[in-house]
C-alpha positions in Angstrom: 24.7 -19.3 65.2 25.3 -20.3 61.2 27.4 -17.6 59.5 29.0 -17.7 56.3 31.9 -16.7 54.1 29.8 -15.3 51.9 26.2 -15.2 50.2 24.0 -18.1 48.9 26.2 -20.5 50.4 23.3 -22.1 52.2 23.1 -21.0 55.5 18.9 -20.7 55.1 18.7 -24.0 54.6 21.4 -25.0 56.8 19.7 -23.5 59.7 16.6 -24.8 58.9 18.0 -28.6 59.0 19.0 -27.8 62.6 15.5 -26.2 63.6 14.4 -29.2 62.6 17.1 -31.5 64.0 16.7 -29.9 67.6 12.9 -30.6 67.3 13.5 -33.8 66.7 15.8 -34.1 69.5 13.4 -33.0 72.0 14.3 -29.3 72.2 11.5 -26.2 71.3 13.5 -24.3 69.0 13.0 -20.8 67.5 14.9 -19.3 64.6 16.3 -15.6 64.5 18.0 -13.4 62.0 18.9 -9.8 63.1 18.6 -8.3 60.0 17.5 -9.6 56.4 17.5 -8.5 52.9 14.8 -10.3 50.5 11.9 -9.5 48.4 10.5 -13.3 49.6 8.3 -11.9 53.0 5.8 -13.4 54.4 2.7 -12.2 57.5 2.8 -13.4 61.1 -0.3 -14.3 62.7 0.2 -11.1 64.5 -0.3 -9.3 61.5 3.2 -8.5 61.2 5.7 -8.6 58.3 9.2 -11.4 58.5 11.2 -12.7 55.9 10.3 -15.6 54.5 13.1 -17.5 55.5 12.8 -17.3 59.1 8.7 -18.0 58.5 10.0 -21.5 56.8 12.8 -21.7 59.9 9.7 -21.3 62.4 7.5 -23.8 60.3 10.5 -26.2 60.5 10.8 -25.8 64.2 6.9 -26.8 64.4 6.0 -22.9 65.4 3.8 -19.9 64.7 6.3 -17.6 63.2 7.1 -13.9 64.4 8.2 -10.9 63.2 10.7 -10.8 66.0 12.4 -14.0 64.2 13.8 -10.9 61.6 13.2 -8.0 63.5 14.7 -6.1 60.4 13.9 -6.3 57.0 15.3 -4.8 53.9 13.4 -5.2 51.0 14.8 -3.4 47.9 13.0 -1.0 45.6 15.3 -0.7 43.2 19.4 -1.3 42.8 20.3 1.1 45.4 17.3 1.8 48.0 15.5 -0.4 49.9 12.3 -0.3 52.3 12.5 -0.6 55.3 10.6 -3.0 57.8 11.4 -2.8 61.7 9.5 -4.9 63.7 7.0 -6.0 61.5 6.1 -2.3 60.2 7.3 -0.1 57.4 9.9 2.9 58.5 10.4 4.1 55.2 12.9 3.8 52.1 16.2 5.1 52.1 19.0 4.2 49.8 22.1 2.0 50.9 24.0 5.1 51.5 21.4 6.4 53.8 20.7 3.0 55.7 24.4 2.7 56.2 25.6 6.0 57.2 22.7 7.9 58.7 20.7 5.3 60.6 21.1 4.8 64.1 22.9 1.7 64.6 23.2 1.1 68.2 19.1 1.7 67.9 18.9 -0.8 65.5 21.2 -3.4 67.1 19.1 -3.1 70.5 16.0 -3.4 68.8 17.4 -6.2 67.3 18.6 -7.7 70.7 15.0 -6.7 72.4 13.5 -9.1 69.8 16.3 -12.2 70.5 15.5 -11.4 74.2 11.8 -11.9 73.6 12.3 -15.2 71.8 15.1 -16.7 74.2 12.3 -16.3 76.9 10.1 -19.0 75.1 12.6 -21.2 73.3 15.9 -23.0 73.4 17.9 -23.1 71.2 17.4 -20.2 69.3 19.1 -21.3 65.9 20.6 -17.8 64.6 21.4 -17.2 61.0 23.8 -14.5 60.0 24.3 -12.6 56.4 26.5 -12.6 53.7 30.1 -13.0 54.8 31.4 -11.7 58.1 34.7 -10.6 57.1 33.4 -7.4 55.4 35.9 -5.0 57.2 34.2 -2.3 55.5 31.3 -2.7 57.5 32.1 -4.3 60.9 31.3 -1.1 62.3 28.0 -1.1 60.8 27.1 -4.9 61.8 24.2 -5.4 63.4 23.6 -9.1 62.2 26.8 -11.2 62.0 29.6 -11.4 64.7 28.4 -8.6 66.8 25.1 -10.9 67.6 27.4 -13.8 68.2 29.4 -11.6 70.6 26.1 -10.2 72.3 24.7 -14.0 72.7 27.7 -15.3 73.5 26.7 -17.9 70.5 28.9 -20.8 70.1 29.4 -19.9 66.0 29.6 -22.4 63.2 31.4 -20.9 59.6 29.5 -22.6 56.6 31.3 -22.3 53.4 30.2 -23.2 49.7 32.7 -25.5 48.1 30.8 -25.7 45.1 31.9 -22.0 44.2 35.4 -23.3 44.4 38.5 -21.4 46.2 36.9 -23.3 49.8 40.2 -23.3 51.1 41.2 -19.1 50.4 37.6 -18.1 51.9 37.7 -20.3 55.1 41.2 -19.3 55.6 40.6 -16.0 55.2 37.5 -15.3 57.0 38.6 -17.0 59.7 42.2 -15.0 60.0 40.4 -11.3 59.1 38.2 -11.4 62.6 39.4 -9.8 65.5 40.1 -12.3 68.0 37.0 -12.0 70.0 35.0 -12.7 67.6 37.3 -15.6 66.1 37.3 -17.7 69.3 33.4 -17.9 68.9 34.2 -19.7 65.7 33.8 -23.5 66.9 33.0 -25.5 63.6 33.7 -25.1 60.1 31.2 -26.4 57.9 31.8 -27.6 54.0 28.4 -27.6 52.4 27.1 -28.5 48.6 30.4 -31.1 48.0 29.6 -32.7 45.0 31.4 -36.6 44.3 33.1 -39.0 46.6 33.5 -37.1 50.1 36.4 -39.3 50.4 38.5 -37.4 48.5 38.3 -34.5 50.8 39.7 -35.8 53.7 43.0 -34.8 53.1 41.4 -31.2 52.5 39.6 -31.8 55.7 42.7 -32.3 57.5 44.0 -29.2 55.7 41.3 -27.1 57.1 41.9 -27.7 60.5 46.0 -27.2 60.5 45.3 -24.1 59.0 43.0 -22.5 61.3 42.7 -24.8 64.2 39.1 -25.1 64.1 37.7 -28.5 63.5 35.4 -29.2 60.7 32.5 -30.6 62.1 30.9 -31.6 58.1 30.8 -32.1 54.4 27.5 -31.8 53.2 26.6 -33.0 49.8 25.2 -31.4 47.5 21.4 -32.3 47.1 18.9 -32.0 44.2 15.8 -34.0 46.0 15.2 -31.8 48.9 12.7 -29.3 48.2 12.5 -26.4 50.9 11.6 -22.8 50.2 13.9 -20.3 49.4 14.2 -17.0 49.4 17.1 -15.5 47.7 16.1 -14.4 44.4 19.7 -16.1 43.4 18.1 -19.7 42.9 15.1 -18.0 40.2 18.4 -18.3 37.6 17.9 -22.1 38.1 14.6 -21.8 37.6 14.5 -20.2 33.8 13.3 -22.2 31.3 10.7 -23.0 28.5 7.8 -25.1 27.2 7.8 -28.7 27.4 5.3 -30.2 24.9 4.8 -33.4 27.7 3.7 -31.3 30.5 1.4 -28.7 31.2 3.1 -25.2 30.5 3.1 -23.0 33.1 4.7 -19.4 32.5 5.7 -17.2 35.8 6.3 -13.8 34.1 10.0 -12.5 35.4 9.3 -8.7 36.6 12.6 -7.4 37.6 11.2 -6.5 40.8 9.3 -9.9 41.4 8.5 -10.4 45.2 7.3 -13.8 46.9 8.2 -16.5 44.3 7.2 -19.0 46.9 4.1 -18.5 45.8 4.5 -21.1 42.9 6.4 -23.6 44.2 3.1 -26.0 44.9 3.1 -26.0 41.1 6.5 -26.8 40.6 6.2 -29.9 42.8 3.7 -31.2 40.7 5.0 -34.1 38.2 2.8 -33.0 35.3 3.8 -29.8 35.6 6.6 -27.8 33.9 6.7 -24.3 35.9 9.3 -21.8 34.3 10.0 -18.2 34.5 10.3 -16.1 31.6 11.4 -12.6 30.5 10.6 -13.7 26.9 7.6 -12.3 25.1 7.6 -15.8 23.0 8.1 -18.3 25.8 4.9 -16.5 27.1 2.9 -17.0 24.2 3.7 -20.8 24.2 2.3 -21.2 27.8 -0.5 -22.7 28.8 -1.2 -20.4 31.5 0.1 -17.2 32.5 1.3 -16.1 35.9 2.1 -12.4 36.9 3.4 -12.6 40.7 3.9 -10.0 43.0 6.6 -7.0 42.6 8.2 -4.5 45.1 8.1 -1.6 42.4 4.9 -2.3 40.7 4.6 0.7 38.1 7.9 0.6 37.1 7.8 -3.0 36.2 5.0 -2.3 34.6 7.0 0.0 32.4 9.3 -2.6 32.0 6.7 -4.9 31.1 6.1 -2.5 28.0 9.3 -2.0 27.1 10.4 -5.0 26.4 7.1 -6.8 24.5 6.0 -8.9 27.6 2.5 -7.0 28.0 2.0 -7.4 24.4 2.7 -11.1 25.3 0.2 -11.1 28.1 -2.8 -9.8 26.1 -2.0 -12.3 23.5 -2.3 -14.6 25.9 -5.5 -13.5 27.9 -6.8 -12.9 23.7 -6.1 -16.5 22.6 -8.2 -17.5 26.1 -5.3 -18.9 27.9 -5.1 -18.1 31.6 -4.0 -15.2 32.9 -3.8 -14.2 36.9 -1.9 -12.0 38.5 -1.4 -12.3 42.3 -0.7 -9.4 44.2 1.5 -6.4 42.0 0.6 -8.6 39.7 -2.9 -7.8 40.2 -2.4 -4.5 40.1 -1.1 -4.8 36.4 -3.5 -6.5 35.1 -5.9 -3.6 36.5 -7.1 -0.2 34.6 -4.8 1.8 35.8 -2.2 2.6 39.1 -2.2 5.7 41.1 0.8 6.9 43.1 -0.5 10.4 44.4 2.3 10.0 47.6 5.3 8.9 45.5 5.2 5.5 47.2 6.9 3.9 44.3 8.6 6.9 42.5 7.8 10.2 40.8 5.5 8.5 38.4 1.6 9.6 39.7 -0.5 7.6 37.3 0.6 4.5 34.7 -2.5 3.1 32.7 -2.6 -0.9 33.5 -3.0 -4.1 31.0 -6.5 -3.3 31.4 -7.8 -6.7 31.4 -9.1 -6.3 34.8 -11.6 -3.7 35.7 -10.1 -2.4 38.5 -8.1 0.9 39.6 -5.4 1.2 42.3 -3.9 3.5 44.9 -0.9 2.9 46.1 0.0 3.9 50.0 2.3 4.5 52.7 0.3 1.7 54.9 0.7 -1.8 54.9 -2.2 -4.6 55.2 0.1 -7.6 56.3 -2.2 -10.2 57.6 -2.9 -13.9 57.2 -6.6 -15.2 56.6 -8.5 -18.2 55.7 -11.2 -17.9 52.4 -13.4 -19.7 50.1 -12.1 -19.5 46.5 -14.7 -18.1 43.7 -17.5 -21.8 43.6 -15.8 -24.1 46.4 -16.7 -24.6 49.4 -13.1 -25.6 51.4 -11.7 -23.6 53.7 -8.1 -22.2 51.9 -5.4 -20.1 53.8 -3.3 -17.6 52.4 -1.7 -13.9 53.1 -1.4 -10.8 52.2 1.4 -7.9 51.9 0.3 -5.0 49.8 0.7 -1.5 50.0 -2.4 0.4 48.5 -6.1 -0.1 47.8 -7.9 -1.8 44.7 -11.2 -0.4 44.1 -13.2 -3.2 41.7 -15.8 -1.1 39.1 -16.8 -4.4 37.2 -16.6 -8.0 37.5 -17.1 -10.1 40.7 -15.1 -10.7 43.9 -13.0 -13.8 43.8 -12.6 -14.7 47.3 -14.6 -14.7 50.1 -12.0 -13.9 53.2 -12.6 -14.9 57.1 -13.6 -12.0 58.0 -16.4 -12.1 55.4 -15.0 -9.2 53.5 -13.9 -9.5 49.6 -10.9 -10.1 47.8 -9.9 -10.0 44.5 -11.7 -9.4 40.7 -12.8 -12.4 38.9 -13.7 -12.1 34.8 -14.0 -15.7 33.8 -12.6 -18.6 35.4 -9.3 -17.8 33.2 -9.0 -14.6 34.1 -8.9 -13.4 37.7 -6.6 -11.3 40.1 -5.9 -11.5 43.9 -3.9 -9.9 46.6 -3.3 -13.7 48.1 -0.2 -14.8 48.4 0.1 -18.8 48.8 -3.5 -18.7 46.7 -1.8 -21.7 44.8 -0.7 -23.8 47.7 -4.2 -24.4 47.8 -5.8 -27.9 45.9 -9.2 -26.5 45.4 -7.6 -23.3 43.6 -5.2 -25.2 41.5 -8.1 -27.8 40.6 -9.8 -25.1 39.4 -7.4 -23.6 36.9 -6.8 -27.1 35.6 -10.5 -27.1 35.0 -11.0 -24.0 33.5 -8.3 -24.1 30.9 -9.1 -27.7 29.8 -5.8 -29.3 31.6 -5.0 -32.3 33.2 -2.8 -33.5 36.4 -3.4 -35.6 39.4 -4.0 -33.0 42.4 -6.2 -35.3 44.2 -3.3 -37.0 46.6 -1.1 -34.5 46.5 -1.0 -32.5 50.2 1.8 -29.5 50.1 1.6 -29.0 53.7 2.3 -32.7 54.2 4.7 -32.8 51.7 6.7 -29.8 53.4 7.0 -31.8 56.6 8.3 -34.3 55.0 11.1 -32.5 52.9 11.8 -31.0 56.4 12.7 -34.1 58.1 15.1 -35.2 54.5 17.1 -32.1 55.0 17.4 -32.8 58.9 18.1 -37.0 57.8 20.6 -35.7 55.1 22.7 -32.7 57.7 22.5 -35.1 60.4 24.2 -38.0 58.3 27.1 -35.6 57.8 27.8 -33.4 60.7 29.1 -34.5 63.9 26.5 -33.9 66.3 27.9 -35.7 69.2 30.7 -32.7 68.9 27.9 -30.0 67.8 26.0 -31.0 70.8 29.1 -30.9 72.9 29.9 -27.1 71.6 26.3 -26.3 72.7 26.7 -27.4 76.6 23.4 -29.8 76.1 23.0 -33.3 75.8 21.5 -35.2 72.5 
């Protein structure tokens, strides 16, 4: 199990490395996280809903993913509620208070446990990821997805910590010292991750590190800006701001303050004759080439938002000067007629008028559609595979379908081939879509060799090359009772 002394200090990607490593070494592993918070979620074949991080763990692993890979799933609302998803399936929202103090834990925890127990049956090792830091006193009582799953799987535990934050040396320390002692004899490794210079230099810290707490340190990982592997905290969009670039082609994400599933992009921003940026400015928008308005947990309030602050003023502009405009998702919702919220889904808000530039009119509900498909995109013939996570109907009074789904029902409104909305996520990790935007708005870029599902795998087995190069595995393997 990969725990941490805090937040975004890497274990996602950590634990991905060693889903990778172990399938490299000849072991079927399987990844797992208790409980997750994240707007980033992505469909199981069963039709189920998982955060996206354990979907990329599991694709890493070379596996189907599951929904008992992160059996619970918090995805926020707004700053202080949350839906949320057990098993795959909605239970509600219920602010942070509620979750908390009213939920049943021990329910929680063995539901939790009853999903490990269904993966441990199929796969070894399962590679467990924990959240946030594990020396939140406050809430020991309440864990359901740190040291209390370590304890329950009697998981040989390795502490990552983010040196790149500074004060490495306080929050190992003290992470380490604050467990109980149960919980701190689980603790095995202590790994440094995102060093940046000569890892020579911290051997004397290394040693330091090791006196202190008596744990060896089984790493220094350095910091890396050539791996490219989906995330899913919303922390690394800051990195992502930006604006035009006259040399490339200008690609505006529009930044809703509930934005949901950025990975949706991220084929774009591999692409060298691309410059992919998100913006909350109304004049970085206008300078685009093409406009993108992704998904969002809270649709008709960022609508609102979108108002507020001159961004849908931005949008028409754009979709007026005959750039291109999609929206993907929430994002196809805004760009609809109007949204309906006769339950209170989203809030007390019943009906907020849309951009308008679609012609189509949606309900929002208290069920889910969570499933992955294959389709034919509006003119092309190749098979393309995305998924969907939406809560509510669209019902299209003008235009024509965009997609043709497996199933040989409809998805989507298309107006012209600049302006056209879907409920598909991953629509743009497909060539044939992306070769057709270029087309439509006049662009150019070489799509023709460039295979994002290849492309993955590879960035997969850099990250494994890159952990393994700095982590003693001999001792890892050692710690695990298995042989390399």
């Amino acid at each position: 199990m990969f725990v941490g002394t805090g937040s975004d200090v890497g274990k996602s990607v950590i634990n991905a490395a060693f889903c990778r490593i172990f399938l490299q070494d000849g072991y079927s592993p399987a990844p797992f996280k208790a409980q997750n918070m994240s707007l980033n979620s992505y469909a199981s074949e069963e039709g189920l809903e998982l955060g996206r991080a354990q979907a990329v763990q599991a694709e890493a692993c070379g596996i189907p993913c599951l929904s008992a890979m992160n059996p619970i799933l918090l995805k926020p609302t707004s700053q202080k509620s949350a839906q949320i998803v057990l098993n795959g399936k909605p239970m509600g929202d219920q602010s942070a208070r509620e979750y908390f103090m009213k939920t049943d834990r021990e329910f929680l925890f063995a539901e939790a446990m009853k999903a490990w127990k269904s993966l441990d049956e199929k796969y070894n090792p399962i590679v467990m990821e924990g959240a946030g830091s594990i020396s939140e006193m406050n809430l020991w009582d309440k864990d359901i997805t740190n040291m209390r799953v370590s304890l329950e799987t009697d998981a040989p535990t390795i502490l990552i910590a983010d040196i790149d934050r500074g004060g490495v040396f306080g929050s190992v320390y003290g992470t380490i010292k604050l467990l109980p002692e149960a919980e701190r004899k689980l603790i095995k490794g202590i790994l440094i991750n995102k060093f940046r210079g000569d890892i020579t230099l911290f051997e004397e810290g290394r040693k330091t590190l090791e006196e202190l707490t008596g744990i060896p340190v089984i790493g220094v990982v350095p910091y890396f800006t050539d791996i490219h592997v989906e995330q899913e905290d919303s922390v690394v969009i800051d990195y992502k701001r930006g604006s035009t670039d006259k040399s490339k082609i200008n690609v505006a994400v529009v930044l809703l303050r509930h934005m949901s599933n950025f990975t949706d992009f991220n084929m774009l921003e591999q692409m060298q004759d691309v410059n992919l940026y998100y913006s909350a400015n109304p004049n970085e928008i206008a300078k685009a080439d093409i406009v993108l308005i992704p998904g969002s947990k809270n649709t008709i309030s960022d609508l609102m938002h979108l108002r507020r602050h001159g961004l849908a003023k931005a949008i028409l502009q754009a979709a007026e000067n005959e750039k291109g405009v999609y929206g993907i998702c929430g994002g196809y919702q805004i760009l609809g007629k109007e949204i309906r919220d006769p339950d209170h889904v989203e809030g007390d808000v019943e009906v907020m008028p849309g951009l308008g530039l679609l012609p189509v009119v949606t309900t929002l509900s208290k069920e889910k559609r969570t499933v992955q498909t294959e389709f034919q995109f509006k003119g092309r013939n190749e098979a393309c595979s995305g998924y969907e996570i939406h809560m509510g109907e669209t019902s299209v009074e003008g235009g024509e379908s965009l997609c043709q789904l497996e199933d040989g029902s409809d998805d989507g409104c298309f107006i012209s081939d600049k302006l056209w909305g879907t409920y598909l996520h991953g629509v743009l990790d497909n060539k044939a879509v992306v070769e057709e935007i270029l087309k439509a708005n006049n662009l150019t870029a070489d799509v023709s060799d460039f295979d994002y599902h290849t492309f993955k795998e590879e960035q997969y087995n850099k990250l494994a090359d890159h952990v393994r190069k700095y982590v003693d595995m001999d001792y890892l393997y050692s710690v695990l009772k298995i042989e390399a």
